[in-house]
C-alpha positions as CSV (number, residue, x, y, z in Angstrom):
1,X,87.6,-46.9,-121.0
2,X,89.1,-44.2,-119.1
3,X,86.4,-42.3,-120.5
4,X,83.2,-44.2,-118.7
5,X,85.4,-44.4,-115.6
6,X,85.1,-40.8,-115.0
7,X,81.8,-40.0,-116.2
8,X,80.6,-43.5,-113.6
9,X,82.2,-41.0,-110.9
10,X,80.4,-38.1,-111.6
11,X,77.4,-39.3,-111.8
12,X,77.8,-41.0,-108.0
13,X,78.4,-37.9,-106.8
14,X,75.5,-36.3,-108.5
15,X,73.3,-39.1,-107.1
16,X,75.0,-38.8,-103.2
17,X,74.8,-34.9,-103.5
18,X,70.9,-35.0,-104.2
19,X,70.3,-38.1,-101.7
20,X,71.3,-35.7,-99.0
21,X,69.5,-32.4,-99.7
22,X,66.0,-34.4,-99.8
23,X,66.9,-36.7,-96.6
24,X,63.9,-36.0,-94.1
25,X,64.5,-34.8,-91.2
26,X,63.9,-37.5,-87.7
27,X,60.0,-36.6,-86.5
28,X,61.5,-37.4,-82.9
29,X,64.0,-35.2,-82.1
30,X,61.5,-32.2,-83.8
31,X,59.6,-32.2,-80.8
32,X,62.0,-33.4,-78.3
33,X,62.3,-30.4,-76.8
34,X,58.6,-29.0,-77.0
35,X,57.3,-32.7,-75.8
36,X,59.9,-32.8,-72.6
37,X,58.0,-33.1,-69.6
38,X,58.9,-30.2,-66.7
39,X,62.4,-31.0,-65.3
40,X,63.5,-33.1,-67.8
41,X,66.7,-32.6,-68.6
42,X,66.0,-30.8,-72.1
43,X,64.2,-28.5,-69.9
44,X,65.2,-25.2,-69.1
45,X,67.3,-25.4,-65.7
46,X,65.1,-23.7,-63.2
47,X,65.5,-19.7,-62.3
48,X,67.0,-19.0,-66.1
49,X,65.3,-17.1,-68.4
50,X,65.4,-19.5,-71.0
51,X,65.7,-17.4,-73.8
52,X,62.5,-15.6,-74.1
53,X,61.1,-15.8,-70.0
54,X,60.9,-12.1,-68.3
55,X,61.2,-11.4,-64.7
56,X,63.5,-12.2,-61.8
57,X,65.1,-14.0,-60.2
58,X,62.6,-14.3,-57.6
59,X,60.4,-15.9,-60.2
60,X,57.2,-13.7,-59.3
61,X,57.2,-11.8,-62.6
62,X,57.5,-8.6,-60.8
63,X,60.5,-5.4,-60.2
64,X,62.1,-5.4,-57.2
65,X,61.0,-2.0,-55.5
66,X,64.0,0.2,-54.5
67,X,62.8,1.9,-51.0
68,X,63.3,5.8,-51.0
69,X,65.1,7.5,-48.2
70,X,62.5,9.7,-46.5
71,X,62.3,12.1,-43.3
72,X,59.4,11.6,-40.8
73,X,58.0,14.2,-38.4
74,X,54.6,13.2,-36.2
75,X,51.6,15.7,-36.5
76,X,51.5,17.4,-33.1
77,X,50.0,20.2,-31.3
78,X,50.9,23.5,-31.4
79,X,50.6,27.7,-31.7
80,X,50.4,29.3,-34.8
81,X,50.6,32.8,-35.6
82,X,49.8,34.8,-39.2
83,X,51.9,37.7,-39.2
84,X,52.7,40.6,-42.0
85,X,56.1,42.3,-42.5
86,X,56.3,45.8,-43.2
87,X,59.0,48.6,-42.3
88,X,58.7,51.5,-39.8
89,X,61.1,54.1,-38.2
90,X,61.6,55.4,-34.8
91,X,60.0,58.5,-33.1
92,X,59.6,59.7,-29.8
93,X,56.5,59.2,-28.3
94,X,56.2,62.6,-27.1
95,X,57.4,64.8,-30.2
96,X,56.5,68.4,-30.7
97,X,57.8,71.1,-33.2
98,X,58.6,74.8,-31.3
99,X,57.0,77.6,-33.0
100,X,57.6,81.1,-32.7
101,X,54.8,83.8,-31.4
102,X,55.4,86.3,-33.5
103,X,57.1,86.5,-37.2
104,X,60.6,88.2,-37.2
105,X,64.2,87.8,-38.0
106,X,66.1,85.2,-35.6
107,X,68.6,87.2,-33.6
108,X,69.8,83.8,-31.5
109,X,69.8,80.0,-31.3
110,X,71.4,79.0,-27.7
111,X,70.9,74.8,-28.2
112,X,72.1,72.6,-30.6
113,X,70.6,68.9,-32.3
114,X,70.9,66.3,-28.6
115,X,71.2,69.0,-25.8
116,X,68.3,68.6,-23.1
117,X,66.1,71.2,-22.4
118,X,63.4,71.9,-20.0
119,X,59.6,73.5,-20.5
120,X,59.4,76.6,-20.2
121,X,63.2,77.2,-21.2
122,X,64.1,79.8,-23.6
123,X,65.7,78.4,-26.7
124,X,65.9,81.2,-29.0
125,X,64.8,84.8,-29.9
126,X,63.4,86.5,-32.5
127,X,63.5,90.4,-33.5
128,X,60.2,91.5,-35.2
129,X,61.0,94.8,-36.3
130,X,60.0,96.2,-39.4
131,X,61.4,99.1,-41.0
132,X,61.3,102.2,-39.2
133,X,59.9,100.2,-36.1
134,X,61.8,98.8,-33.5
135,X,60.3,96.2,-31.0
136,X,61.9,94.0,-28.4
137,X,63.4,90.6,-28.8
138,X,60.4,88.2,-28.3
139,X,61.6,84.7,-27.0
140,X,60.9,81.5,-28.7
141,X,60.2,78.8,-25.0
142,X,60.2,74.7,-25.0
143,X,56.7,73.5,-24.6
144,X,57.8,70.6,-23.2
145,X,61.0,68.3,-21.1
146,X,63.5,66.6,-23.8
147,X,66.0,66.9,-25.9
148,X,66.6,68.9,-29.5
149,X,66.1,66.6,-32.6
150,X,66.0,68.9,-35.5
151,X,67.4,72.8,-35.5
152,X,65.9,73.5,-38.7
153,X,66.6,77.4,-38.5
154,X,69.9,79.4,-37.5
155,X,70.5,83.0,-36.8
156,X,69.6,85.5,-39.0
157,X,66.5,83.1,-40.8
158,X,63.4,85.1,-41.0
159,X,60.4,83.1,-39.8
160,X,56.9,82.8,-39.2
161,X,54.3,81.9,-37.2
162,X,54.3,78.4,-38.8
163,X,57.6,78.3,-38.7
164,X,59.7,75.6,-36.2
165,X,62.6,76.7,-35.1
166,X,63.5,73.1,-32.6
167,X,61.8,69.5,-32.8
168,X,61.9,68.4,-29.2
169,X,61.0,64.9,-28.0
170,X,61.4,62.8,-25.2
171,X,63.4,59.7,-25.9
172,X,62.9,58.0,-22.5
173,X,59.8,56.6,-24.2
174,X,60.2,55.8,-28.1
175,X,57.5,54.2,-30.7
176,X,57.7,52.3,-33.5
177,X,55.5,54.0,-36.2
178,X,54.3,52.2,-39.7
179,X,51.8,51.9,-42.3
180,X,49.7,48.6,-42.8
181,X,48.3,48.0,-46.3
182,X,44.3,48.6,-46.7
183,X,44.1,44.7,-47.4
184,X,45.3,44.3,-43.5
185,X,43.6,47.1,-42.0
186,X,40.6,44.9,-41.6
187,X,42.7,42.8,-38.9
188,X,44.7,45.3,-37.4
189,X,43.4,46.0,-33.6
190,X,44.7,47.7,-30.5
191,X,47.0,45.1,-28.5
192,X,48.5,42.9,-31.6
193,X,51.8,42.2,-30.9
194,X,54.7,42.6,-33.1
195,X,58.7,41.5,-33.2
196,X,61.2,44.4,-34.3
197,X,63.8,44.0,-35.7
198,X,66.5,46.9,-36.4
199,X,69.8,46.9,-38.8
200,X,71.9,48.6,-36.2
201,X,70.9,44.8,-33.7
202,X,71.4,42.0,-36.4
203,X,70.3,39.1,-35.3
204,X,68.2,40.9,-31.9
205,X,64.6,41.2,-32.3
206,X,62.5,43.4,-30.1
207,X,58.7,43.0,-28.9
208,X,56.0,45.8,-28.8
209,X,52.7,46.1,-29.3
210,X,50.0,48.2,-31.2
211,X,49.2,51.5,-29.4
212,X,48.1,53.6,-31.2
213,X,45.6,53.0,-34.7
214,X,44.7,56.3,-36.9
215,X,40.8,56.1,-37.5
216,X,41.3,56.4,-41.2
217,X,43.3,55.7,-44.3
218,X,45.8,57.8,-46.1
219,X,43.6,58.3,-49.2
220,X,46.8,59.1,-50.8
221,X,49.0,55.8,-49.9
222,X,45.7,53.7,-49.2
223,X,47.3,52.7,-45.7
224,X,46.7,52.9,-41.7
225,X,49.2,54.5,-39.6
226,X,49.6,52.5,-36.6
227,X,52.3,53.5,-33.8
228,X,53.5,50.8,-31.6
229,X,55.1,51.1,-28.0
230,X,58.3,48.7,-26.8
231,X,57.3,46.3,-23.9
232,X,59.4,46.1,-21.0
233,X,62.1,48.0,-20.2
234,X,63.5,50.6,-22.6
235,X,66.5,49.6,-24.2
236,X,68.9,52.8,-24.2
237,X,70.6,51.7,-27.4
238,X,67.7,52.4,-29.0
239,X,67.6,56.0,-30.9
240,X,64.9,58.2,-32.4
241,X,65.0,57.5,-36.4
242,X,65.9,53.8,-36.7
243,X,65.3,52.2,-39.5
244,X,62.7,49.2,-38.4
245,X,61.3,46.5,-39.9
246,X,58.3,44.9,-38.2
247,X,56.5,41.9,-38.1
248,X,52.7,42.4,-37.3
249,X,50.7,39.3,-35.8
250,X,47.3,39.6,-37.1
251,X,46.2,35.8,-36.0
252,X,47.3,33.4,-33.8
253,X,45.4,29.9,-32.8
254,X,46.7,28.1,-29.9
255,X,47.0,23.7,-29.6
256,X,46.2,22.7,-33.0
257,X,47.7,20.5,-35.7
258,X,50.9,21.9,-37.2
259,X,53.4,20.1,-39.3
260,X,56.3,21.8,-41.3
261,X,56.0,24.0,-44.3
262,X,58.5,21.6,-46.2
263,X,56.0,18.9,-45.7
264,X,53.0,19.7,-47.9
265,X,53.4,19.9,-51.6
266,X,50.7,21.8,-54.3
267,X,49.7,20.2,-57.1
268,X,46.6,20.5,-59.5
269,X,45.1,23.2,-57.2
270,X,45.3,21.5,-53.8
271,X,47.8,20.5,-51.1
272,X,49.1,17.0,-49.9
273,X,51.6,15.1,-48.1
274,X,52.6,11.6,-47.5
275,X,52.2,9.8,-44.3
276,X,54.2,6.8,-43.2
277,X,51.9,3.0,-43.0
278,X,52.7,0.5,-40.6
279,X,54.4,-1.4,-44.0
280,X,56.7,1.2,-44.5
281,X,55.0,2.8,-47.6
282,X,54.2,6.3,-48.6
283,X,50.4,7.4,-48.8
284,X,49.3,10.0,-50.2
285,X,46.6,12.5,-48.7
286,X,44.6,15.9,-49.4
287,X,44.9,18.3,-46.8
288,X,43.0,21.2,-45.6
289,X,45.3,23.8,-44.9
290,X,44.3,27.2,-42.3
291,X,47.2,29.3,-41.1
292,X,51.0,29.7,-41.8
293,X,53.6,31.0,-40.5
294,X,57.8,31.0,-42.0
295,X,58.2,27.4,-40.3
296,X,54.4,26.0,-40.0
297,X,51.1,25.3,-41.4
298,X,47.6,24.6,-39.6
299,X,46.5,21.2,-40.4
300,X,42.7,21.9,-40.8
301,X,41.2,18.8,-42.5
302,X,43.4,15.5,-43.7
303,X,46.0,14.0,-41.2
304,X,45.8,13.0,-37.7
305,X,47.7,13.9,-34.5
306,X,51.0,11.7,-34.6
307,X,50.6,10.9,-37.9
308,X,54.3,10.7,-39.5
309,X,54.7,12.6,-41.8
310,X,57.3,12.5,-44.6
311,X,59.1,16.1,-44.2
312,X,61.9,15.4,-46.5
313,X,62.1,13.5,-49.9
314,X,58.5,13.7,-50.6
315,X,59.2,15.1,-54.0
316,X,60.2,11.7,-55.3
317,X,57.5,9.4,-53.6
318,X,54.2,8.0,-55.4
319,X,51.2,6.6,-53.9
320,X,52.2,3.0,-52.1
321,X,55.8,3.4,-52.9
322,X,58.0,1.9,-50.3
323,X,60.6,3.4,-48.1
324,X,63.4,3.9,-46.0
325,X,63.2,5.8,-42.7
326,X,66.4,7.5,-41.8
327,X,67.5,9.9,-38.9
């Protein structure tokens, strides 16, 4: 008896256990959700994602754009100048070597390097005896008004005819001479101006201009010797053999459209910048560039006159990318 108890048990729960893995499931609440009209309340709530919706919470779909922080400067008017930099020295204008008329032995020196002298003055003598010959001391005059640079000889130096015994100039009136590469010669003309600039004046810079141009190049250096004068008044601080270093202006155009060097940006073999719209986005345009200075470039072809232009941060715009104007 016990025995059919227990196996009427089992078999109940055999019956109960396979009843409720092959129950159906209700066809109703399988598309309860998928059927659910829009804002029902087995919709999603509206502005969540849902589970698989992409986008914002603005519900367009799209990024927000993050404006970029940008510079402006208008296009304007201007003068630009081209210039070249090359280094010179000091001289004298008027600078000649003394040379003794006859060849001898130097029996005296009576100046030394800075003391003035006068044309005509006698600044040394020379003894051209030979042996068994005795001749008087011939004198050695200054050709010209100034003061003793170089003393190349002393007493007791035999020279020659082609020998200088003083280097006298006049430093009332000093020059600025330098070399211009062949490659600028074409462009170098009587009249350029010039700034100087000298290590013994940091931070002073000195204007002259382009007085004298050799006809010809050193075949040797493949340069033009050009000698410049100072413009106004001499400046007595100024001293023969200065170290100089010169900036030659070899173009200049007057009232056009400049706009800063930072400004234009080289890519793929050309030049652009971005400009500033009315919406406060970036566009991006080709420009024709013609001179440039160290601040500046000519704005041939590209941009109008008070354009803005975007002077800093233009290394992180893109076409049509939106931004921020700060001061």
């Amino acid at each position: 008896m016990v025995i059919i108890v227990l196996i009427l048990i089992i078999a109940g729960l055999v019956l109960r256990t396979f009843l409720e893995r092959n129950r159906p499931l209700p066809t109703a609440a399988a598309g309860a959700v998928a059927s659910a009209p829009q804002g029902s309340p087995s919709s999603p709530p509206a502005g969540t994602n849902g589970g698989q919706s992409k986008g914002n919470a603005q519900g367009g779909g799209q990024p927000v754009r993050v404006a970029t922080a940008v510079r402006v400067t208008p296009v304007v008017k201007g003068t630009i100048s081209n210039s070249i930099l090359i280094n010179g020295e000091v001289l004298a204008v008027n600078q000649v070597s003394i040379f003794p008329t006859v060849a001898g032995k130097i029996i005296d020196t009576f100046f030394q390097v800075g003391d003035r002298v006068s044309q005509g003055t006698v600044v040394a003598t020379v003894d051209p005896s030979r042996p068994g010959q005795i001749y008087s001391a011939s004198p050695v005059l200054s050709t010209i008004d100034g003061t003793i640079l170089q003393a190349p000889v002393n007493k007791g130096d035999t020279v020659s005819t082609q020998t200088p015994v003083y280097v006298v100039g006049d430093l009332s009136n000093l020059m600025v001479e330098t070399f211009v590469p062949e490659r600028y010669s074409n462009v170098t003309k009587m009249g350029l101006s010039a700034q100087v600039v000298m290590e013994a004046f940091p931070g002073e810079t000195f204007v002259a201009t382009v007085a004298e141009l050799s006809p010809v190049l050193d075949p040797a250096s493949r340069t033009l010797r050009i000698r410049l004068r100072f413009s106004g008044r001499a400046d007595p601080r100024i001293k023969a053999g200065m170290f100089a270093t010169v900036s030659l202006v070899t173009n200049t155009h007057q009232d056009v459209p400049v706009i800063p060097r930072t400004a234009a940006v080289y890519s793929n073999g050309s030049w652009f910048v971005f400009t500033v719209t009315d919406n406060n986005e970036a566009a991006r345009k080709e420009v024709s560039l013609g001179l440039e200075s160290d601040s500046l470039f000519e704005v041939v072809k590209g941009v109008d006159l008070g354009d803005q232009i975007v002077s800093e941060g233009q290394n992180f715009l893109s076409d049509g990318d939106p931004v921020r104007i700060v001061e």
